[in-house]
Backbone and ligand atoms as CSV (ligand in chain L), in Angstrom:
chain,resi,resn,atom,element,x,y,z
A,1,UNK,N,N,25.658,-7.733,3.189
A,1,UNK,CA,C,25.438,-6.945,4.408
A,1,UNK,C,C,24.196,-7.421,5.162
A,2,UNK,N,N,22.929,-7.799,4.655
A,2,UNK,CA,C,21.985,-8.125,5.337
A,2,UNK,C,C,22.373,-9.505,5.566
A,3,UNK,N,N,22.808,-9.875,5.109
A,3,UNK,CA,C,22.725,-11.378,5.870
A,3,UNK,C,C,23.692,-11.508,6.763
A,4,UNK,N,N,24.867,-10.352,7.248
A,4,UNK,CA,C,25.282,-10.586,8.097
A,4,UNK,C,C,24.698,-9.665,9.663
A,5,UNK,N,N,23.776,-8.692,9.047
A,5,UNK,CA,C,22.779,-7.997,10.141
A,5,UNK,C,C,21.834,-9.233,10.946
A,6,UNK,N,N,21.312,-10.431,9.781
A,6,UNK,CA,C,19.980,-11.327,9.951
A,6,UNK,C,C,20.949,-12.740,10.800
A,7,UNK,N,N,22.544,-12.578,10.158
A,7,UNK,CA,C,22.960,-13.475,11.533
A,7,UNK,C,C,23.356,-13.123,13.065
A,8,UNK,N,N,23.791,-11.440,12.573
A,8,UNK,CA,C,24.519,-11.052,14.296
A,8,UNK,C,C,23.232,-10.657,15.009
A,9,UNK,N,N,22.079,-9.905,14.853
A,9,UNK,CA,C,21.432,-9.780,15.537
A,9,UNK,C,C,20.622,-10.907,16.579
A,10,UNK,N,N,20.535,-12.095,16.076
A,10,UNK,CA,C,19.781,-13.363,16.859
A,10,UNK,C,C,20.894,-13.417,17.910
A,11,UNK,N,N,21.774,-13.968,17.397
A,11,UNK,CA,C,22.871,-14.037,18.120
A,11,UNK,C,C,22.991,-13.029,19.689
A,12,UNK,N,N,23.415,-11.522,19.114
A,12,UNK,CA,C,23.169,-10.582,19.782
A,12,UNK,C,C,21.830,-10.958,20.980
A,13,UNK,N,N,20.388,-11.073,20.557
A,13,UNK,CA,C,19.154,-11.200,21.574
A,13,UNK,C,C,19.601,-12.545,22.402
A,14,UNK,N,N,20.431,-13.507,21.447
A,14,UNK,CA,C,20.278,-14.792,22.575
A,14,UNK,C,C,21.571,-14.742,23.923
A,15,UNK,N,N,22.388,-14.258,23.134
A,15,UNK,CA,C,23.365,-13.663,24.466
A,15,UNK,C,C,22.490,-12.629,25.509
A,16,UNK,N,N,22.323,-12.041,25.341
A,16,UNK,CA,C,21.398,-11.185,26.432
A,16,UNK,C,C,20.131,-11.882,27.035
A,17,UNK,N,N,19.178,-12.603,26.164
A,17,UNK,CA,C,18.406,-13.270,27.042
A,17,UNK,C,C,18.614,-14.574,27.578
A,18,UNK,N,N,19.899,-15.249,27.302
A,18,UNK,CA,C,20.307,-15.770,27.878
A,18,UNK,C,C,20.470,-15.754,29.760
A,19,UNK,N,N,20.952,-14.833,29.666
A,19,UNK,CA,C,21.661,-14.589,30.845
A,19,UNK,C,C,20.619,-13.704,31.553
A,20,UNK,N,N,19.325,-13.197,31.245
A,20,UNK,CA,C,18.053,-12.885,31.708
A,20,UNK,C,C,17.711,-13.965,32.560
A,21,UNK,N,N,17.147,-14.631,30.978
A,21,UNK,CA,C,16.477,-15.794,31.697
A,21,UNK,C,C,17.043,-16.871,32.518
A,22,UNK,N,N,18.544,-16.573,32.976
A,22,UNK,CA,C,19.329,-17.492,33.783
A,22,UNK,C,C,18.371,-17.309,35.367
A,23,UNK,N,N,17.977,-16.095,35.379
A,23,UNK,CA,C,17.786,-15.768,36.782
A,23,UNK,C,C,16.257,-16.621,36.958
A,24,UNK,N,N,15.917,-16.972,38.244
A,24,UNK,CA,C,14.511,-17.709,38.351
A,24,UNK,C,C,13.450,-15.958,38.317
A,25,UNK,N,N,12.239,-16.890,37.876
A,25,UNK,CA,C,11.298,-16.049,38.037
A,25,UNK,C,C,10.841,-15.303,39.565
A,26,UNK,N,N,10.759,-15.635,40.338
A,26,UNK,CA,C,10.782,-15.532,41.749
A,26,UNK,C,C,11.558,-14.307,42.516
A,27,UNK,N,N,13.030,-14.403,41.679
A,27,UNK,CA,C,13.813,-13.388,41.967
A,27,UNK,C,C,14.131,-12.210,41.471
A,28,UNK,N,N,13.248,-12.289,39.934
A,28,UNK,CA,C,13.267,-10.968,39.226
A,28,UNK,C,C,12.017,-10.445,39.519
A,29,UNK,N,N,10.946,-11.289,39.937
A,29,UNK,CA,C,9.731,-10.522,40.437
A,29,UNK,C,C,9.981,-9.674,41.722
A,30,UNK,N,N,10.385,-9.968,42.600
A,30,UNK,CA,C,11.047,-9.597,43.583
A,30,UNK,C,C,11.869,-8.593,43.574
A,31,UNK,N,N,13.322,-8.374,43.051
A,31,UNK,CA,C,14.089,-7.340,42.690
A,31,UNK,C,C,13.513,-6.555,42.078
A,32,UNK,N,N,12.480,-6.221,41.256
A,32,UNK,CA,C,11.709,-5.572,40.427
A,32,UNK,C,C,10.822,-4.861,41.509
A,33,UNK,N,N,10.024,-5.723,42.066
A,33,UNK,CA,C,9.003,-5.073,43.208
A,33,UNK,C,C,9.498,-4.233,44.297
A,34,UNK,N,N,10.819,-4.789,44.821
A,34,UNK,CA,C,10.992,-4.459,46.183
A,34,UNK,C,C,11.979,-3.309,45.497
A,35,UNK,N,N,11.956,-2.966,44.613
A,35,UNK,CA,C,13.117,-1.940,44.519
A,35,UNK,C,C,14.884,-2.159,44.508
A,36,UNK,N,N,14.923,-3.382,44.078
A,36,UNK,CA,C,16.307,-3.846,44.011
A,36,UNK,C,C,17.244,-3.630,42.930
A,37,UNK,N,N,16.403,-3.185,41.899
A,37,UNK,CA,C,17.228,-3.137,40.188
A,37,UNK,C,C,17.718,-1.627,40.506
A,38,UNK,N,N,17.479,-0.693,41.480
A,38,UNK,CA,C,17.894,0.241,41.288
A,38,UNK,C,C,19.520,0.911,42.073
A,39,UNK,N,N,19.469,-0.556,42.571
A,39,UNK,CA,C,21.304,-0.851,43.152
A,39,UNK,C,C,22.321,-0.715,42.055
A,40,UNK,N,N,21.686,-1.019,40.758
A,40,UNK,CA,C,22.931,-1.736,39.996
A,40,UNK,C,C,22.025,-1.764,38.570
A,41,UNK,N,N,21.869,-0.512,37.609
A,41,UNK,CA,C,21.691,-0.289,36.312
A,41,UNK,C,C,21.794,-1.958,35.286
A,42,UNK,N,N,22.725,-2.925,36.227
A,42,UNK,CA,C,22.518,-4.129,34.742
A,42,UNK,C,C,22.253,-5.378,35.907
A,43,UNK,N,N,21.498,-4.720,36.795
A,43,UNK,CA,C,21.655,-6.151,37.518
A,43,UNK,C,C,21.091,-7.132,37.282
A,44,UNK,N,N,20.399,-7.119,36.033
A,44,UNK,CA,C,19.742,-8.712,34.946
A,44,UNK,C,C,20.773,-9.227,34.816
A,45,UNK,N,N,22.122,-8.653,34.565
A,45,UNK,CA,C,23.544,-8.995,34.150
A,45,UNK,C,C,24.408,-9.512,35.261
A,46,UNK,N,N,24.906,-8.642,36.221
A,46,UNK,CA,C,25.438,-9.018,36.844
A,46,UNK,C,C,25.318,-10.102,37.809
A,47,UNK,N,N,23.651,-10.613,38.139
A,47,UNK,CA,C,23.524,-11.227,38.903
A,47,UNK,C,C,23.767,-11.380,40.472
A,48,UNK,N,N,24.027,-9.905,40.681
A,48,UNK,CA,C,24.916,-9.708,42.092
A,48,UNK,C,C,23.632,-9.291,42.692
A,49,UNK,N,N,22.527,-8.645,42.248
A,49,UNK,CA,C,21.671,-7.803,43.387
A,49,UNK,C,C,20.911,-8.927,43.747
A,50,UNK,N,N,20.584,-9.056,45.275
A,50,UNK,CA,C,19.817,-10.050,45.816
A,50,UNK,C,C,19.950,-11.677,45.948
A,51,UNK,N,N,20.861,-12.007,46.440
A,51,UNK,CA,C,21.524,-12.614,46.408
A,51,UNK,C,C,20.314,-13.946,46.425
A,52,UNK,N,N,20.806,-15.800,46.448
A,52,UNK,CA,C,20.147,-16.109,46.377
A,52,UNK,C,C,19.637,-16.508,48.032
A,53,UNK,N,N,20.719,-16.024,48.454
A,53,UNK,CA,C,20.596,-16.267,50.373
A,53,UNK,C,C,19.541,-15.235,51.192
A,54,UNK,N,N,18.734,-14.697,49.950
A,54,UNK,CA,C,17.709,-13.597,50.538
A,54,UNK,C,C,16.887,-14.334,51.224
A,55,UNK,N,N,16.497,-15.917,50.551
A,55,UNK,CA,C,15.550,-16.571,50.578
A,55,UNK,C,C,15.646,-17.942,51.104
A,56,UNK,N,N,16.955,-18.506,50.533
A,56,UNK,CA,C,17.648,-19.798,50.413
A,56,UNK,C,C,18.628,-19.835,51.613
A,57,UNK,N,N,18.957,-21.043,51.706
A,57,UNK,CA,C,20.535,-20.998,52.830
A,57,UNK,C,C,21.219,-20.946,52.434
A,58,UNK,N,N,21.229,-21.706,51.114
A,58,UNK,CA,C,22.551,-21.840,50.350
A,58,UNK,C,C,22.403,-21.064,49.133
A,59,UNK,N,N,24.100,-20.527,48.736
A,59,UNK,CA,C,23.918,-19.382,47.935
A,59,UNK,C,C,23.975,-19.667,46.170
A,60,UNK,N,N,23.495,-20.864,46.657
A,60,UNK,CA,C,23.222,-21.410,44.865
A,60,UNK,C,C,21.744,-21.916,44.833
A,61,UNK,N,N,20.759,-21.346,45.927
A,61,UNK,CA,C,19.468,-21.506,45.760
A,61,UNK,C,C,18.907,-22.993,45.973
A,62,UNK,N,N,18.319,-22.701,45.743
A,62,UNK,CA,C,16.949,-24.507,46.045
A,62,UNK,C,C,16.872,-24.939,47.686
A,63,UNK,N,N,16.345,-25.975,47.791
A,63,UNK,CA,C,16.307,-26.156,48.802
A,63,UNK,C,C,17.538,-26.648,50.024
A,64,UNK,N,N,17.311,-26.398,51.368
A,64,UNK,CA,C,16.353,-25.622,52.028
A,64,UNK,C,C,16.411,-24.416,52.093
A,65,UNK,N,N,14.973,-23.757,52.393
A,65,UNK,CA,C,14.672,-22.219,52.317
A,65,UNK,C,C,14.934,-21.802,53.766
A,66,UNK,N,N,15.789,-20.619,53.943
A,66,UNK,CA,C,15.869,-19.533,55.419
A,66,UNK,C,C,14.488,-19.698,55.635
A,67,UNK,N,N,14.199,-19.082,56.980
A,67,UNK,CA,C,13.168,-18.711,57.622
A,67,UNK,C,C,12.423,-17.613,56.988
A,68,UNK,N,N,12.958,-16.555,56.221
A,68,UNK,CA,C,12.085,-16.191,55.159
A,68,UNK,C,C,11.496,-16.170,54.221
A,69,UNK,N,N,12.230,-17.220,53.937
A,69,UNK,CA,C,11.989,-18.657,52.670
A,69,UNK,C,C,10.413,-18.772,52.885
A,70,UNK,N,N,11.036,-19.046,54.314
A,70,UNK,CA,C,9.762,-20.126,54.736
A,70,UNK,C,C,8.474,-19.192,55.087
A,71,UNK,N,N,8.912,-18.592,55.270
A,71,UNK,CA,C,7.657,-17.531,55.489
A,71,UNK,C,C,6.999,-17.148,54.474
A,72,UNK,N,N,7.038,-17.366,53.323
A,72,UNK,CA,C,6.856,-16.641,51.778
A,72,UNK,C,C,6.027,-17.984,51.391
A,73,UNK,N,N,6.929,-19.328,51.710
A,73,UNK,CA,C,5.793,-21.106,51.433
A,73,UNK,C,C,5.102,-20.779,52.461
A,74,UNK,N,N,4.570,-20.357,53.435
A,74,UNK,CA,C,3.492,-20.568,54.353
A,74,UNK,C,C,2.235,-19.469,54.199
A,75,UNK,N,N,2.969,-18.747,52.927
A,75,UNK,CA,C,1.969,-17.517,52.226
A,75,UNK,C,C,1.521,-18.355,51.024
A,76,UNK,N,N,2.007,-19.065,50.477
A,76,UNK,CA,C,1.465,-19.405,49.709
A,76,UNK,C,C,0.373,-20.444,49.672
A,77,UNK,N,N,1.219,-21.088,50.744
A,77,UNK,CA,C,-0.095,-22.453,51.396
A,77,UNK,C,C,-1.276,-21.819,51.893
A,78,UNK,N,N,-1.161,-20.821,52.624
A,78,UNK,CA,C,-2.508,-20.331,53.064
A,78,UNK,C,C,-3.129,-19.827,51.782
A,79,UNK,N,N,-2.743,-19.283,50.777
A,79,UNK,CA,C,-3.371,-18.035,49.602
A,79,UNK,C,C,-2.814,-19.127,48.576
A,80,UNK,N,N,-2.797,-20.384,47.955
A,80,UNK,CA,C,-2.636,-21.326,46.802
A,80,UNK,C,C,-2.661,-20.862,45.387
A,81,UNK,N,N,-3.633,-19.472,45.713
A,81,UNK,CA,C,-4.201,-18.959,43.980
A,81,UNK,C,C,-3.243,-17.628,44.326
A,82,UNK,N,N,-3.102,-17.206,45.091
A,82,UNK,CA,C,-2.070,-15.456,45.099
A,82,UNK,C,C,-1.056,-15.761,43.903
A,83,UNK,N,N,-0.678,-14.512,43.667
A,83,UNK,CA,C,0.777,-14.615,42.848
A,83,UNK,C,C,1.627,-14.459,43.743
A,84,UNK,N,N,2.819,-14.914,43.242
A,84,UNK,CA,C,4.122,-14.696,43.957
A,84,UNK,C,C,4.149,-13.187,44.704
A,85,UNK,N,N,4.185,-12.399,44.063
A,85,UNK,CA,C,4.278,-10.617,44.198
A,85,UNK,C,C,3.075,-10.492,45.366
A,86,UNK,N,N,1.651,-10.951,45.072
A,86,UNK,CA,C,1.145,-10.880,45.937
A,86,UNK,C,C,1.125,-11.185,47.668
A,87,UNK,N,N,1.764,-12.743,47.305
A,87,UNK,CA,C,2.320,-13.295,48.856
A,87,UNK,C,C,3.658,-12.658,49.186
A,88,UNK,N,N,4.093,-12.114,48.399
A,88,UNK,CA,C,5.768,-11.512,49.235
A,88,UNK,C,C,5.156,-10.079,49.462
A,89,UNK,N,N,4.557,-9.504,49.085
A,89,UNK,CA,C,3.737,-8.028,49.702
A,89,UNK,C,C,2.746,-8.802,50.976
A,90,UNK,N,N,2.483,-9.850,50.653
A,90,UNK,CA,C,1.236,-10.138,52.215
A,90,UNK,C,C,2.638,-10.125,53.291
A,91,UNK,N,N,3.091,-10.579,52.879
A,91,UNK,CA,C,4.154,-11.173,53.846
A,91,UNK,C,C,5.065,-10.133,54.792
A,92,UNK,N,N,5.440,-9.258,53.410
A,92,UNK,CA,C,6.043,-7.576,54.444
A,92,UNK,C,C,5.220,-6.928,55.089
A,93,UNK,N,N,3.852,-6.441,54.377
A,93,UNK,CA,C,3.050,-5.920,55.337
A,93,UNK,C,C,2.719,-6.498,56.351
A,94,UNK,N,N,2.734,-7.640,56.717
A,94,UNK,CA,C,2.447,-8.216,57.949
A,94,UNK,C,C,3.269,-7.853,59.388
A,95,UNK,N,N,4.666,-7.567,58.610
A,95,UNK,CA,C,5.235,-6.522,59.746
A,95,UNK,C,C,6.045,-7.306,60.590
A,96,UNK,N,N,6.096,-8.786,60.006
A,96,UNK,CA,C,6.715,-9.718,60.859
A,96,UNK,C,C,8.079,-9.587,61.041
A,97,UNK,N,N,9.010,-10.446,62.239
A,97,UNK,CA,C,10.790,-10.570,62.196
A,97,UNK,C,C,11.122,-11.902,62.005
A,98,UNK,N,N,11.151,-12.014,60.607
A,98,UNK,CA,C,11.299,-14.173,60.690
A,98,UNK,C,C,12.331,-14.505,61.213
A,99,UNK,N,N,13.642,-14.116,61.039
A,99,UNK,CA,C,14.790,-14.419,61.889
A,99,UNK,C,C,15.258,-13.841,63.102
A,100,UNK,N,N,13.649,-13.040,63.731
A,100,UNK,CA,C,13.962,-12.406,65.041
A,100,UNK,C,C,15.325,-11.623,65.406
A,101,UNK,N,N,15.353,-11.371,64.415
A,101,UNK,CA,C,16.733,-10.322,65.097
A,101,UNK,C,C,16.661,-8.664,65.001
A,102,UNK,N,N,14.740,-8.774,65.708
A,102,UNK,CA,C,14.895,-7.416,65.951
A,102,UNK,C,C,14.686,-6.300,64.745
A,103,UNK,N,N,14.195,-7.199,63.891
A,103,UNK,CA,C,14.223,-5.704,62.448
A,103,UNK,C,C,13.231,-6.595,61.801
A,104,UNK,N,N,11.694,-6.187,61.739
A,104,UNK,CA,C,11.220,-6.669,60.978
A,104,UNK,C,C,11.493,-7.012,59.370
A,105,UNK,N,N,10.762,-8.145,58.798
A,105,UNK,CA,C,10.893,-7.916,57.265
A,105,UNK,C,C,11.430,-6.609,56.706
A,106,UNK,N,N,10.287,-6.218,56.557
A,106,UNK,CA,C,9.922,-5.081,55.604
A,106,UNK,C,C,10.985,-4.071,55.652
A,107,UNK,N,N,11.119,-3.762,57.318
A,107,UNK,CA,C,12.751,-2.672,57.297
A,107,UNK,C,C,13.691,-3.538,57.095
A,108,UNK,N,N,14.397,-4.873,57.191
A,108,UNK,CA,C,15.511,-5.642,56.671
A,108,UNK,C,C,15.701,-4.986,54.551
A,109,UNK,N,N,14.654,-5.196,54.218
A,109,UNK,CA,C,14.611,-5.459,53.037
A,109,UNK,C,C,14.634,-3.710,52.709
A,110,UNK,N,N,14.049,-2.644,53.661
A,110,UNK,CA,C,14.393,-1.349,53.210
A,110,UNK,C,C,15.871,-0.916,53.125
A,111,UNK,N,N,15.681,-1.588,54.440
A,111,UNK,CA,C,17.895,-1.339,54.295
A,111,UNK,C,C,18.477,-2.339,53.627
A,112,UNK,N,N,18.119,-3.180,52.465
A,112,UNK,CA,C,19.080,-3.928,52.281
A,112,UNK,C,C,20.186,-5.286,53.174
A,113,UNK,N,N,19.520,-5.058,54.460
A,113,UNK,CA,C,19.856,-6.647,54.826
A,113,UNK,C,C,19.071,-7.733,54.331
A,114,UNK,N,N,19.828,-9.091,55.266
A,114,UNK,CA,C,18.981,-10.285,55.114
A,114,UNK,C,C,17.606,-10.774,55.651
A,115,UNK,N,N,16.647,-10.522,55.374
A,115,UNK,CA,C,15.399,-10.900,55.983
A,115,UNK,C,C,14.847,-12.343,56.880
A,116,UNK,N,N,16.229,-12.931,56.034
A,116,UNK,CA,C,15.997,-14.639,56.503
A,116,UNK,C,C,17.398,-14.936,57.407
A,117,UNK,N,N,18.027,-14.157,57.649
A,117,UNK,CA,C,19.458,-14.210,58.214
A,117,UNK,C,C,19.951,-13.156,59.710
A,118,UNK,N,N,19.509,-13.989,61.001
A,118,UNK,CA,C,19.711,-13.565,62.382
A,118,UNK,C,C,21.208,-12.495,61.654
A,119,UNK,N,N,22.020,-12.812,61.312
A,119,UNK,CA,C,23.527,-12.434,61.654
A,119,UNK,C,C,23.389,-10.811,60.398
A,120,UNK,N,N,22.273,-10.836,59.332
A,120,UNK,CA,C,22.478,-9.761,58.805
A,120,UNK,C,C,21.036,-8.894,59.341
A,121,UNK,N,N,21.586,-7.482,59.769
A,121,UNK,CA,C,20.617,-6.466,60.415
A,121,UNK,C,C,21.251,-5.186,60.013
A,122,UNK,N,N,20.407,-4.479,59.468
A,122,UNK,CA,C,20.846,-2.805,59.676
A,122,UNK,C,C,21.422,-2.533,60.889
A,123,UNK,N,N,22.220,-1.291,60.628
A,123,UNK,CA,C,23.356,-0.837,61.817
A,123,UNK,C,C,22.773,0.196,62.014
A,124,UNK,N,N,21.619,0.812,61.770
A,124,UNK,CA,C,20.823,1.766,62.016
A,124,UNK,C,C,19.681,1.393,63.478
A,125,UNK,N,N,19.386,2.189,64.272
A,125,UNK,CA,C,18.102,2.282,65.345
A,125,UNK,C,C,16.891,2.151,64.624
A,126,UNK,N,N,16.428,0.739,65.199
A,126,UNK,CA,C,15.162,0.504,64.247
A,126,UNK,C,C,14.056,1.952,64.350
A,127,UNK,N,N,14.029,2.877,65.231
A,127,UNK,CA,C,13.116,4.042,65.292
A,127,UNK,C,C,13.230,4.317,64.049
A,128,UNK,N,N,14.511,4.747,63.852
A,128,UNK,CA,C,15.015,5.913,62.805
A,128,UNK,C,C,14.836,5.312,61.672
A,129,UNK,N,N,15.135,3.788,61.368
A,129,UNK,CA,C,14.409,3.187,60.127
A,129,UNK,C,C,13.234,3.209,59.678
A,130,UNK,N,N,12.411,2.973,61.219
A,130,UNK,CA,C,10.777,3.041,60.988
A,130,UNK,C,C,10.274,4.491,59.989
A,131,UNK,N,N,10.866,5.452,60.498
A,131,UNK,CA,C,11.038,6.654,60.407
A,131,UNK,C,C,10.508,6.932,58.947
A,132,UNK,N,N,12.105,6.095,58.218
A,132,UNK,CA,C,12.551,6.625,57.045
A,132,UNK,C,C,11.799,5.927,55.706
A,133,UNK,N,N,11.077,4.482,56.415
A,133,UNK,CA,C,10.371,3.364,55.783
A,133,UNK,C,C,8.974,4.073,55.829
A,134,UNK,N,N,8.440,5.009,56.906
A,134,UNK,CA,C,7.462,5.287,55.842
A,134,UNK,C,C,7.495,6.395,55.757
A,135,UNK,N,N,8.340,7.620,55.766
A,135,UNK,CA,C,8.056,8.405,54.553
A,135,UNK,C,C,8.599,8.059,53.332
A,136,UNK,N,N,9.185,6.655,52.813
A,136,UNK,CA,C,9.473,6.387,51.778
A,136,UNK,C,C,8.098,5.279,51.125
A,137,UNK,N,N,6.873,5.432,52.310
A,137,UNK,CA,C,5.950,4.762,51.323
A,137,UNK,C,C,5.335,3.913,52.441
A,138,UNK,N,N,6.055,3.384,53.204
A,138,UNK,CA,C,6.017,1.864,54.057
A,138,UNK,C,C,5.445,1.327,52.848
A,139,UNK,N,N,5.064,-0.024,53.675
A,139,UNK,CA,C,4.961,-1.448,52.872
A,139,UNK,C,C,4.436,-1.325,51.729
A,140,UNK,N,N,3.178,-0.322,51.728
A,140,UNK,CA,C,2.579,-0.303,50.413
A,140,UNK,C,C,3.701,0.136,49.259
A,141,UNK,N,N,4.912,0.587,49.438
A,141,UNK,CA,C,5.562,0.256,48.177
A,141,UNK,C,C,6.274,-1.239,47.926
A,142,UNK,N,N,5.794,-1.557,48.452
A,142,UNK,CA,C,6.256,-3.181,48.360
A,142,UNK,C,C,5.030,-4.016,47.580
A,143,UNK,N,N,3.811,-3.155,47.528
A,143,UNK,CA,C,2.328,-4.061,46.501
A,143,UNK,C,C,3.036,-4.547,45.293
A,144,UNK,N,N,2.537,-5.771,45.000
A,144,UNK,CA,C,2.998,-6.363,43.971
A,144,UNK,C,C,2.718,-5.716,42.644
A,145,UNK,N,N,3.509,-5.349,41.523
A,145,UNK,CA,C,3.360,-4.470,40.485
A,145,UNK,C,C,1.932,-5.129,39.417
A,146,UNK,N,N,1.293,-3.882,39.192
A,146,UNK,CA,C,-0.191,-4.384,38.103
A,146,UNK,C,C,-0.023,-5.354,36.994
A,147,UNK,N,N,1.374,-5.666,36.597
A,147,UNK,CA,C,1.365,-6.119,35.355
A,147,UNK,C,C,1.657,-7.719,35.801
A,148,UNK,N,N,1.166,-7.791,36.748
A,148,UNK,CA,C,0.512,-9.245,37.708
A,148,UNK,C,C,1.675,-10.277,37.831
A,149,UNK,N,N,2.921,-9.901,37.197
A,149,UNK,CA,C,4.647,-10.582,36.949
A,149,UNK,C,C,4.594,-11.409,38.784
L,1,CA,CA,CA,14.707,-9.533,60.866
């Protein structure tokens, strides 16, 4: 019996962190910060929340980066020592519209559109978003979490 507990259990952790650690670091810091894991109870698993076109053009990631991509490397070039979490919080609070279509960052990413993508925008009146973005906190719930990830 124990030696078949001392083989299924490894087994068991490497299937699951497997498919953890499939995801880049970048994007679980992110889904974590911005409030994205709470779409979808296994979304370490599913891989569906946040797509990689949040950031990327293409939806298998790497290069080249959207315009919000790019906005996130031009946080980092200026701030070299920031953490990731840190430059993607400089970056929302700044309040900017990288793909100009009218909805800053920070509300794209409250509603769940594309931040880096003219063609995805809330169907909501940006007032009424503004509205709802900060009595839900505004940006400052977007500070990068203490445990410095
Ligand atoms: Ca926008």
């Amino acid at each position: 019996m124990a030696g078949l507990k001392q083989f299924l259990l490894p087994v068991a952790l490497l299937a699951l962190g497997g498919s953890v650690l499939a995801m880049p670091q970048f994007r679980l810091t992110a889904i974590q910060q911005l409030g994205y894991d709470r779409l979808d109870p296994l979304w370490q698993y599913s891989g569906k929340v946040m797509g990689c076109t949040f950031c990327h053009v293409n939806k298998g990631g790497g290069a080249p980066w959207n315009v919000f991509g790019q906005a996130l490397q031009k946080g980092f070039a200026a701030n070299p020592k920031s953490s990731f979490g840190d430059v993607l919080y400089t970056v929302l609070a700044a309040n900017g519209d990288s793909d100009g279509d009218g909805y800053p960052d920070a509300i794209e990413v409250f509603a769940w559109t594309l931040p880096g993508d003219p063609k995805s925008f809330p169907d909501k009146p940006l007032a009424e978003l503004e509205q709802a973005f900060s009595a839900a906190g505004g940006a400052e719930a977007y500070a990068a979490k203490k445990s410095g990830k």
